[in-house]
DRENSE-139836 format. One record per atom (N, C-alpha, C, O): x, y, z. Coordinates in steps of 0.05 Angstrom, whole numbers, plus 5000, padded with zeros to 4 digits. Atoms other than C-alpha are relative to their C-alpha. Layout:
<rs>
XYZ/...
</rs>
This chain:
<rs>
500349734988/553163840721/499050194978/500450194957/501249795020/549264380680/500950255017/500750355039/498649625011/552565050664/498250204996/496350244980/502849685012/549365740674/501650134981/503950094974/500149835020/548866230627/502950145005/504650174987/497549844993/554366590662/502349814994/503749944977/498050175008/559866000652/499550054976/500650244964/499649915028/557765960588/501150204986/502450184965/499349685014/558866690573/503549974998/505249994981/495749944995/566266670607/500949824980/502149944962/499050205014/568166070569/500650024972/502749994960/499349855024/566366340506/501850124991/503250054972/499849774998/568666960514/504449894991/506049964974/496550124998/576466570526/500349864985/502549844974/499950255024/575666080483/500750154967/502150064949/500250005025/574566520426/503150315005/504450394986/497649804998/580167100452/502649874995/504549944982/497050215018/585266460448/498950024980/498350264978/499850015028/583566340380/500350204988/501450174967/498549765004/584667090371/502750095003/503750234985/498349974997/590867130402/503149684978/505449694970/498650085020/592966520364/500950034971/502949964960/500649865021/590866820303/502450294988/503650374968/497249815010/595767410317/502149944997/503850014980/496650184995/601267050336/501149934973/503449974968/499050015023/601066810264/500650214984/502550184969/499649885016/600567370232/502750205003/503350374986/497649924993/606867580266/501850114993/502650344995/497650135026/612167310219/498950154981/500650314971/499849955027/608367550159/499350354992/499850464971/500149725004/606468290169/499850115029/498250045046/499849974969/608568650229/497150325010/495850385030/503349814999/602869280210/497749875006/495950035014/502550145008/597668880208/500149845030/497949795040/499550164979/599868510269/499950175026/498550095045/500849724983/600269180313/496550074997/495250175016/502849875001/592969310285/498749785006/496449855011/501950104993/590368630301/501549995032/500349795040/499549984968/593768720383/498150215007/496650215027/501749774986/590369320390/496749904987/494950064989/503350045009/583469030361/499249855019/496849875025/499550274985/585168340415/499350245019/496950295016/500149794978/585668980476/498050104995/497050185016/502349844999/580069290452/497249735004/495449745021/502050184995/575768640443/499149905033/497049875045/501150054962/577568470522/498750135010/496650095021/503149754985/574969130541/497849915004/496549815022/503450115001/568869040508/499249795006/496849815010/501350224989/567568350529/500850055026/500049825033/500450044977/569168490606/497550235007/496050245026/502949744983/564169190605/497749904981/495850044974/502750155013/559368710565/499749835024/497549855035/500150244983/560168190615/499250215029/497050155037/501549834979/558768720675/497150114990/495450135007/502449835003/552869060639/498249764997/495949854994/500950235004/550168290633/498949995034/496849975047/500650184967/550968140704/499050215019/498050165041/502249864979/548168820730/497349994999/496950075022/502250144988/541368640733/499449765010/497349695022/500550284975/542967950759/500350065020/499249925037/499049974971/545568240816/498150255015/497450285038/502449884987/540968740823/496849894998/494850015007/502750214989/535068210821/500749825020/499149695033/499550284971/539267750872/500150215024/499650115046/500749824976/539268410919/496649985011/495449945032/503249935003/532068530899/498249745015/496049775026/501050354998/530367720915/500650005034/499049965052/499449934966/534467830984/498550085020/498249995043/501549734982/530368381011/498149944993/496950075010/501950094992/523968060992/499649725020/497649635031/500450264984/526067411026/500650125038/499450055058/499349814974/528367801087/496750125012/496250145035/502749734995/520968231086/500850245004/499750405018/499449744994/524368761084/499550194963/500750174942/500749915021/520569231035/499950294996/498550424981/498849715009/523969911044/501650014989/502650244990/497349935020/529569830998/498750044975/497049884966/501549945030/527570150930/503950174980/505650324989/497450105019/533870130877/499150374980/497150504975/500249675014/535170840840/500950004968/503049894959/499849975040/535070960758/503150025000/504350215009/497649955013/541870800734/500850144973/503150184964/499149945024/540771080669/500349854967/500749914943/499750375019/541070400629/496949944992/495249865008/502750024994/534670370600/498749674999/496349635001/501850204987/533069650608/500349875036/498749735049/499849914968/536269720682/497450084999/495949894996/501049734993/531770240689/496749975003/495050065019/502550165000/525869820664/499449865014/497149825020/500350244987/526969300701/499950065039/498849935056/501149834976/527269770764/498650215014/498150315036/503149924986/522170080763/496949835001/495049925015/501050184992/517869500758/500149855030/498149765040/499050134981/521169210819/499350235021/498250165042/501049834981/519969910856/497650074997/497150225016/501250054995/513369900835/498049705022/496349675040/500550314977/512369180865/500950035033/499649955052/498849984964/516169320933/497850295009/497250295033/502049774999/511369970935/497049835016/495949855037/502750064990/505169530930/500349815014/498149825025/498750114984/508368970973/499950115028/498749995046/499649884974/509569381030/497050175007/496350165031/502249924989/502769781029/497949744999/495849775011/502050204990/499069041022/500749865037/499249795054/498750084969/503368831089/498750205020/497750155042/500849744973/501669561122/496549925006/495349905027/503250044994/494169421110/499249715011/497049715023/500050174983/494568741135/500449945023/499049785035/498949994969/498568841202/496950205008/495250105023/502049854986/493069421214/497549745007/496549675029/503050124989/487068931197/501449775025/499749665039/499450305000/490868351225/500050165036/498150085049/500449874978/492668851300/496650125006/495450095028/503049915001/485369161288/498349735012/496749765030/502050294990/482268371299/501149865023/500249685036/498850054972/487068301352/499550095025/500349975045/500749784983/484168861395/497449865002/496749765023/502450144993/477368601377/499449765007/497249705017/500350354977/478167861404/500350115028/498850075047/500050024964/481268121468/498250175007/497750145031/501849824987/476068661477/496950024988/495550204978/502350135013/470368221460/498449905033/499549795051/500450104973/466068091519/498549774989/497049685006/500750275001/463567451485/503449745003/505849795000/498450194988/467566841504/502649874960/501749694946/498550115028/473566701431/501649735012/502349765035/498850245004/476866011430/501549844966/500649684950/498950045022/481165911374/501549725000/503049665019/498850274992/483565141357/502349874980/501149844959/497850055026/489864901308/498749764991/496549664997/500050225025/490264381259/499249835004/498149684987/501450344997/488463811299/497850105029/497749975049/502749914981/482364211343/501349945030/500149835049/499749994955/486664261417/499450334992/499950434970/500149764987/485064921440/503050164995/505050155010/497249944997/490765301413/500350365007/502350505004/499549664986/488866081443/496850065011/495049915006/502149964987/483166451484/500550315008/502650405018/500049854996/481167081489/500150135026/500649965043/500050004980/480867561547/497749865024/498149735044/503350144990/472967351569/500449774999/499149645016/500750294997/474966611546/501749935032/500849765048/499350194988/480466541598/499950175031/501750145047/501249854987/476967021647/497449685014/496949595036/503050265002/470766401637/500749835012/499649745032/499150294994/475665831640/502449995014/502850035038/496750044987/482965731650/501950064979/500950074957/498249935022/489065911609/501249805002/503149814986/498550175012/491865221617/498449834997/498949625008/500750165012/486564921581/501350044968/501049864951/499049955030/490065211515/501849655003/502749585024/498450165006/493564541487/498149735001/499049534992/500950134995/487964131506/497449914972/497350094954/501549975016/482163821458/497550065021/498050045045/502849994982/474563951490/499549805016/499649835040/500350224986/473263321510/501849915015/501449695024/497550074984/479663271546/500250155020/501850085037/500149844978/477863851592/499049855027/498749605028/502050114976/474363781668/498650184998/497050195017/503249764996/469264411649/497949924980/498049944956/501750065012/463164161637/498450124967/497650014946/500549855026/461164691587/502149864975/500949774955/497649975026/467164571536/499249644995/499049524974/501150305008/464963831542/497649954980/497549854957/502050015024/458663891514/500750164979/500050084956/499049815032/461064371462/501249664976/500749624952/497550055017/466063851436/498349824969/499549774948/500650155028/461163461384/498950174986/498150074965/499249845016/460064151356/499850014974/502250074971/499150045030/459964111281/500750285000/500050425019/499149805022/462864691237/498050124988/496250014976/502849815005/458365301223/497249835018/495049865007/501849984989/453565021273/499150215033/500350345050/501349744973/449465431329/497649895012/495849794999/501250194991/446065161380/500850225040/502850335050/500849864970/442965481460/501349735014/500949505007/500550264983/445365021512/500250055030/501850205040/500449934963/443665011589/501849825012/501749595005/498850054984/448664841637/499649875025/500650035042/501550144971/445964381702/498050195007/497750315029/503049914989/439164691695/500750295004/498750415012/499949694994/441865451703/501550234979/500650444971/498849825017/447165721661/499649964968/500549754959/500249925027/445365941586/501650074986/502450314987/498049865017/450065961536/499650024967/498549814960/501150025033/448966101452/503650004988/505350174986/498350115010/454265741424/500450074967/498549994954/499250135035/457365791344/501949924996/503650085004/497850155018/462365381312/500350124975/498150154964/499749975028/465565631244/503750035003/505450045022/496549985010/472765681213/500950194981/499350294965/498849855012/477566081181/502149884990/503149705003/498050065012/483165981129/503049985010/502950205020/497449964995/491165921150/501149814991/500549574992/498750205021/495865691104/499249934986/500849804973/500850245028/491665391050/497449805028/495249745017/501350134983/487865001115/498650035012/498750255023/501249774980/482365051158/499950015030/500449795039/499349954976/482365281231/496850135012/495650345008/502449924983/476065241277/500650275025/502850375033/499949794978/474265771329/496549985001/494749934985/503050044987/468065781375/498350215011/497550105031/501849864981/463766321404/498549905013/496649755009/502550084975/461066271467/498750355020/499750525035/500849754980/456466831496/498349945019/496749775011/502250084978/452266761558/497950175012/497650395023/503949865004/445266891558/499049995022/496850095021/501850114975/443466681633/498850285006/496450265008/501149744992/441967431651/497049954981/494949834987/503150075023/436967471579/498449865002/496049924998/502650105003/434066891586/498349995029/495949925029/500250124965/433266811667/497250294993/494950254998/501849704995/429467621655/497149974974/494950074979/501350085014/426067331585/497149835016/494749855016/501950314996/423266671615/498550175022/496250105024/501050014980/421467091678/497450244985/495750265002/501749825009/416867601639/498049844988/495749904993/501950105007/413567081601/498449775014/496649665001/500950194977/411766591665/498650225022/496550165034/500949754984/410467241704/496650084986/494650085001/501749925008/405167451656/497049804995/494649864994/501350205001/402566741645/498249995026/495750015027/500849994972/401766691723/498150205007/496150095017/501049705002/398667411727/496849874995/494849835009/503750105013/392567111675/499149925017/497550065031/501250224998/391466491702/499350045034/497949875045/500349924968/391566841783/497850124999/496250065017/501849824999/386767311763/496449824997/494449825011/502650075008/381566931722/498949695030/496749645040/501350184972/381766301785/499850135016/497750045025/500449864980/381766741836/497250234995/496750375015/502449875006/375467121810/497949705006/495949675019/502750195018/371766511787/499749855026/497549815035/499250104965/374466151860/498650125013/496650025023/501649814980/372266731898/496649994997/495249935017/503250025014/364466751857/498549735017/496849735035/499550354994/364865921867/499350045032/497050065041/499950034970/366765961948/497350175017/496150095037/502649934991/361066421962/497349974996/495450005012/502450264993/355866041928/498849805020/496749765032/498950224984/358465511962/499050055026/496650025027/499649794979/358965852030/495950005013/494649895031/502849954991/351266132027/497949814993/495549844996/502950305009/347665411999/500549905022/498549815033/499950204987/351165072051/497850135031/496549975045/501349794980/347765672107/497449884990/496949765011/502850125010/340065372070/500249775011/499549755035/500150164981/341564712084/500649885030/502849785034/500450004981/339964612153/499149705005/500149555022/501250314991/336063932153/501649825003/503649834989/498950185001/338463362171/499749804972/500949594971/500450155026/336663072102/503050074982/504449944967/497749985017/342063442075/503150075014/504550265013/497550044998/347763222104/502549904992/504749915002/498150185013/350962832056/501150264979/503550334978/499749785006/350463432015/500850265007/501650394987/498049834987/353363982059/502449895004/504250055008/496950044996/359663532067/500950074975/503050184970/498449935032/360263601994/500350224999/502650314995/498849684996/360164271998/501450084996/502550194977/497449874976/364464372050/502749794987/505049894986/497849985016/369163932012/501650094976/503950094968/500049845029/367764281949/501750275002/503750334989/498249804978/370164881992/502150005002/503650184995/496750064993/376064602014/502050004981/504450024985/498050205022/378564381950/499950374988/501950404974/499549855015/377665091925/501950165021/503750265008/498149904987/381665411986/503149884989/505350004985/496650075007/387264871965/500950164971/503350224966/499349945033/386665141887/500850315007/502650414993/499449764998/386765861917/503049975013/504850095000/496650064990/393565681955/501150004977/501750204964/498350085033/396665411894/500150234978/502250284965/500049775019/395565941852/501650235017/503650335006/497449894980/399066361913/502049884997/503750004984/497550145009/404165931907/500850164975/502550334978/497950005017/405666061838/500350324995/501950434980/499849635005/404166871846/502750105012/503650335009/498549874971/409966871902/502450004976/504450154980/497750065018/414666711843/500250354993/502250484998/500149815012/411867391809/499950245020/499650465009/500449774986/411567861865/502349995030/502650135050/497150044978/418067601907/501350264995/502350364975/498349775002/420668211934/503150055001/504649885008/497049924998/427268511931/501249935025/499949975045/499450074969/431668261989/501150165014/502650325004/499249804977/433068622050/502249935009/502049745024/497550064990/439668562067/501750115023/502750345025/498249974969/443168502137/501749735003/501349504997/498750244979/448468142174/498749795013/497549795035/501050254994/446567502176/501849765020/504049715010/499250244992/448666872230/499149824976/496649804976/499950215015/449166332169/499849735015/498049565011/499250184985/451465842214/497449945018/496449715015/501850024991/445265962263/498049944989/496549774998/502150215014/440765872207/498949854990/496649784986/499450295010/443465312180/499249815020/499049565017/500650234973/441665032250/498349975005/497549755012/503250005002/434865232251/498849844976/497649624975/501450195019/432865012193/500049734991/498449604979/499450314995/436464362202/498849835024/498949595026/501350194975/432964172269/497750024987/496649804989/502750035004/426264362236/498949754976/497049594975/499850255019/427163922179/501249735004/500949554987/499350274990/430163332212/497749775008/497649535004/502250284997/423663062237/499349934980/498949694982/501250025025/421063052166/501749774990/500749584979/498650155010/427462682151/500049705020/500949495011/499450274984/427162142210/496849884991/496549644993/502850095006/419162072187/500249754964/498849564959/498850135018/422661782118/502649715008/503549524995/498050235000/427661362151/502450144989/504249974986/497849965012/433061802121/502550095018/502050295031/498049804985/439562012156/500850265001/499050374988/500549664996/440762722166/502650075022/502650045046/496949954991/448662932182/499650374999/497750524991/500349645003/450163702188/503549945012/504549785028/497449874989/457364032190/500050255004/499350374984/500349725004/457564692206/502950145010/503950075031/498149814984/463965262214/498050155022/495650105023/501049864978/461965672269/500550344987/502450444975/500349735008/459466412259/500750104965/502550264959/499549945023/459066472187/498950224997/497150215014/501149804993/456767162175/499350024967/500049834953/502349995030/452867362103/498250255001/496750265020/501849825008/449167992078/497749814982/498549644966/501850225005/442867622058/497150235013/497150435026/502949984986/435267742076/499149665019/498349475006/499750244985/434767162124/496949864997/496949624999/501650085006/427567062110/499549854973/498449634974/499050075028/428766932037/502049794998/502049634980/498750215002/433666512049/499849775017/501449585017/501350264982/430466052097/498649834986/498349584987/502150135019/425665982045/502249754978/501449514977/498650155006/431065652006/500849815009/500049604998/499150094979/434065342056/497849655008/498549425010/503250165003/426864942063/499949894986/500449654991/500250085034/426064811991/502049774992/501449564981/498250155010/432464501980/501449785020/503249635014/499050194976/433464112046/497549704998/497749465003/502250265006/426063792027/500549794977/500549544978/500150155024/427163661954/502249835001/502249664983/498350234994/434263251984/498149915007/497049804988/500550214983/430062932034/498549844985/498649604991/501950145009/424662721985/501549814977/500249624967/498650145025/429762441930/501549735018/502249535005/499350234983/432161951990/497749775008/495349825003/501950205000/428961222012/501549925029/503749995037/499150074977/429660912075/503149964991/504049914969/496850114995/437260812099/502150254982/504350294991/498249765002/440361452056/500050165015/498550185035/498849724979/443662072084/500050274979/500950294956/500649775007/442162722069/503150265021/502950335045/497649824995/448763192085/500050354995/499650484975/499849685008/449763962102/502550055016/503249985039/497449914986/456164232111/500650224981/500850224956/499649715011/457665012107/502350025006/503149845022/496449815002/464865352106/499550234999/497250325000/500349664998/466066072104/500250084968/500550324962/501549875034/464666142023/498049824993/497249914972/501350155014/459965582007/498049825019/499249725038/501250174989/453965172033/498649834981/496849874964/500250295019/453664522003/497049765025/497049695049/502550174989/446464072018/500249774978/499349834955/499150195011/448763331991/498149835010/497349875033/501050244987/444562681994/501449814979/503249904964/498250225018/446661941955/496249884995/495849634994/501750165008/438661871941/499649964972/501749914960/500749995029/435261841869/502050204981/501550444978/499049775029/439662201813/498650214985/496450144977/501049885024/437762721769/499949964977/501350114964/499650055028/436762491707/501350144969/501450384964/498649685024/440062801641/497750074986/497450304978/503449825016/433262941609/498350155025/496050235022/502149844980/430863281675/502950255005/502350495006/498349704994/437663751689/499050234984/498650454995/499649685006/436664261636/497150155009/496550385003/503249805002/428964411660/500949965043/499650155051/500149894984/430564391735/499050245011/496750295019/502549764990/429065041753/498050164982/497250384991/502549945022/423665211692/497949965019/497449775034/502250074980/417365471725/497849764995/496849764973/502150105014/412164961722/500849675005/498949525011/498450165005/417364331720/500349835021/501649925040/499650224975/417463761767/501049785002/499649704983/500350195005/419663111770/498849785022/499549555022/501150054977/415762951831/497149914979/497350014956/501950045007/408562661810/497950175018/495650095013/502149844991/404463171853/502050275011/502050435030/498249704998/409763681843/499250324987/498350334964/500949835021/408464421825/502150124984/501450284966/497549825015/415364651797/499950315013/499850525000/500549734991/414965201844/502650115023/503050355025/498050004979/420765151901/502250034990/503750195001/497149985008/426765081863/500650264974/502850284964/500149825018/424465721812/500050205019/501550405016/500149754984/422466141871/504249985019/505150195027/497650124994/429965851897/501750164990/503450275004/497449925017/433866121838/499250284996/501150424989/501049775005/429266771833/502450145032/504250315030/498549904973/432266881915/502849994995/503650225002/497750075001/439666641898/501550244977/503650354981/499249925020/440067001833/499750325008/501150494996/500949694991/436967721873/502550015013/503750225012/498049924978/442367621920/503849974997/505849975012/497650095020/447667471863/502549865018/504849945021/498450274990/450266821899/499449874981/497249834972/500050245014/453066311854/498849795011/498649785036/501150224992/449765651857/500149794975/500749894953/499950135006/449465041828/499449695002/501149565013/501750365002/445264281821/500749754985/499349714965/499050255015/447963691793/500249695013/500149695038/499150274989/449162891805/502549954986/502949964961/498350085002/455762691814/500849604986/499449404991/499750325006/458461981783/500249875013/500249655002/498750014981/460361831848/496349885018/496249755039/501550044993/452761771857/498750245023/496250215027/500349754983/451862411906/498250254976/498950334954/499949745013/447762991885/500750295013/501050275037/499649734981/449063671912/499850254983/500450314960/501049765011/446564331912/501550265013/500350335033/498149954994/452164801926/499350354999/498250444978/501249734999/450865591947/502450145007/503250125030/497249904995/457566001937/499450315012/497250415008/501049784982/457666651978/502250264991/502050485002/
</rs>
C-alpha cells in the first residue's frame, strides 16, 4: 500500500514528538528547570505542527472543493482571498479558470442552441446518423418528408425509396438524383466531429419546382425555334407544292402529282407534330370546376377499350361512385388518354390493363412490359420515348396538366411485376 504525503506528514510529526517527549522524561530526574522549559517547548511544538498541518491541507481541500465543482459543471463557485499568499495564488488562478470555463460553456450552449434553431428551421431536409450510420435524428422538414420512426433505422433498411438510393452515398459527396422520373432532389453527404469520432449527416433539398420551371424554359424555347423556322419553311414548301400540282393537269403526270400530294401530306403530318410539341409550350392554365371524376373515368374508359380489345388486351375498371374534383375536365381527359394508351401499348395479347378510382386517388395499373431502370429517371423529359415511333410528348404534356393542378402523382414498376400510374387528389 503506498502512503500519501499526508500519512507521511502525521507519522512524522508523532514519531518525532515521542522521541521528544521521551527525551523530557529523561531529563526529568536530572534538572527540573530545564525540564519545565523543554514541556513548554513539546506544547508549543504541537501547536505549531497541528496549524502547520492545517495550513498544509488548506489548499488540498480547497482544490478537492475546486475539482468537485468542476466535475459537477458547476462553474459559479469562485473561492475568496484568504490572505495566505500562496492560497491566494493558487486562487486566483483557479477563479481565473472557472471565469474562462464558464464563459467557453456560455458561448457554446448559445452556438450549440443557435444550430439547433437552424436545423429545425431549415426548410432543407437534415438527417443526422450515429456511430454506426442508423438514422439517429431529423429535422423538422426531414420528418415533415419522411417519418419520425425511421430514426434508428440504417438507409437501406427503410421502405422510402429516396433514402434507398441515398444509402451508397459516400462522405463529402453531392450528387442530383430523380425520383421515378419526377421528383428532384440535390443531395450532400459530409460529417462532423463528436467525441474524438466522426458522425455523418445528409442534406436533402428538393429541386422538383427549379428544375420542372428550368427544364420547362429551356424545352419551351427550343420548341418555340424549331415551330417557327418548320412552320415557315412547311408553309413556303406546301404552297409550292399545292400550285405545281394545279399545272399538272395531263395525264402524263400522274405519277408525279401523287408525289406531290404525298409530298403534301407528309408535310401536314410534320406540321401536326410540331403542334404537338407547341401544346407542351402554350398549355393553358386550367379552368377549374366541379368535376364528375367517376363519370369521366367512364368515358374515357369506354372510348379506349376498343383500342384495347384491337390489342387483345384485357381492360377491368373499378370505380367509387360520384367522385367529385376541382379540375379542368378537358385537361384532364387529355391525361386520362395519354396514360390509359401508354398502359395499353406496354401490354401484349392476354394482359390486363386496370383502373380503379377511390375518393383520393386514381390508380391506372397494367402487368405488361416494365419500365426499365435506365428509362425511369427520363420518363417525363420532353423529347423522351421508349416507344420506337414515339414523340416524348404525352407523358410531359401529362405532368405539365398534373403539376398546374398541384395533384400528386406518380410512375413506377412494382416487383410484383405491375406498373402503375397513380394520381393523388
Amino acid at each position: 500500500m503506498r502512503w500519501s504525503t499526508k500519512r507521511k506528514y502525521i507519522l512524522y510529526i508523532v514519531v518525532l514528538h515521542l522521541v521528544l517527549v521521551w527525551l523530557v522524561y529523561k531529563i526529568l530526574f536530572e534538572d527540573k528547570l530545564v525540564f519545565i522549559a523543554s514541556e513548554v517547548f513539546l506544547l508549543l511544538s504541537v501547536v505549531c505542527s497541528v496549524r502547520l498541518y492545517q495550513n498544509f491541507m488548506e489548499p488540498n481541500e480547497f482544490v478537492k472543493s475546486g475539482i468537485e465543482a468542476i466535475k459537477d459543471k458547476d462553474f459559479t463557485i469562485k473561492f475568496v482571498p484568504t490572505g495566505k499568499g500562496e492560497v491566494d495564488t493558487l486562487i486566483e488562478v483557479y477563479n481565473l479558470m472557472i471565469d474562462q470555463l464558464r464563459e467557453e460553456r456560455v458561448r457554446l450552449n448559445e452556438k450549440h442552441f443557435f444550430l439547433e434553431k437552424l436545423i429545425a428551421a431549415s426548410p432543407i431536409s437534415i438527417l443526422i446518423f450515429d456511430f454506426d450510420e442508423r438514422i439517429d435524428s431529423l429535422n423538422k422538414k426531414a420528418t415533415m418528408q419522411f417519418r419520425a420512426d425511421i430514426i434508428g433505422q440504417k438507409l437501406e433498411n427503410t421502405d422510402i425509396p429516396l433514402l434507398k438510393a441515398l444509402a451508397p452515398l459516400n462522405d463529402g459527396e453531392s450528387k442530383i438524383i430523380k425520383i421515378e422520373g419526377i421528383e428532384t432532389f440535390k443531395v450532400q453527404r459530409s460529417h462532423f466531429m463528436d467525441q474524438g469520432f466522426k458522425r455523418s449527416f445528409m442534406l436533402i433539398e428538393e429541386m422538383t419546382a427549379e428544375m420542372h420551371e428550368s427544364e420547362k424554359k429551356a424545352y419551351g424555347k427550343v420548341i418555340r425555334m424549331m415551330a417557327h423556322e418548320v412552320n415557315n419553311t412547311l408553309g413556303a414548301t406546301d404552297s409550292i407544292l399545292q400550285t405545281t400540282r394545279q399545272y399538272l393537269t395531263s395525264d402524263d403526270s400522274g405519277d408525279l402529282n401523287d408525289a406531290l400530294r404525298i409530298a403534301s401530306e407528309r408535310n401536314m403530318r410534320l406540321t401536326q407534330f410540331m403542334r404537338n410539341f407547341a401544346d407542351v409550350v402554350r398549355l393553358p392554365p386550367p379552368r377549374l370546376e366541379a368535376i364528375d371524376l367517376e363519370q369521366l373515368v367512364n368515358d374515357v374508359s369506354l372510348f379506349m377499350k376498343s383500342y384495347a380489345n384491337e390489342k387483345g388486351v384485357l381492360f377491368e375498371t373499378k370505380l367509387s361512385k360520384h367522385i367529385t374534383v376541382s379540375a379542368d375536365s378537358g385537361q384532364m381527359e387529355q391525361v386520362l388518354v395519354n396514360v390509359i394508351k401508354n398502359a395499353i401499348q406496354a401490354c401484349s395479347t392476354g394482359n390486363i390493363v386496370q383502373i380503379a378510382l377511390s375518393s383520393n386517388a386514381l390508380l391506372i395499373r397494367n402487368n405488361g412490359k416494365p419500365i426499365m431502370p435506365e428509362e425511369a429517371s427520363q420518363l417525363f423529359n420532353p423529347f423522351f420515348s421508349s416507344k420506337p415511333d414515339g414523340q416524348g410528348i404525352g407523358l410531359t404534356i401529362s405532368r405539365e396538366i398534373l403539376v398546374n393542378h398541384h395533384f400528386k402523382f406518380s410512375l413506377k414498376s412494382n416487383d410484383d411485376g405491375w406498373t402503375e400510374f397513380v394520381i393523388k387528389f
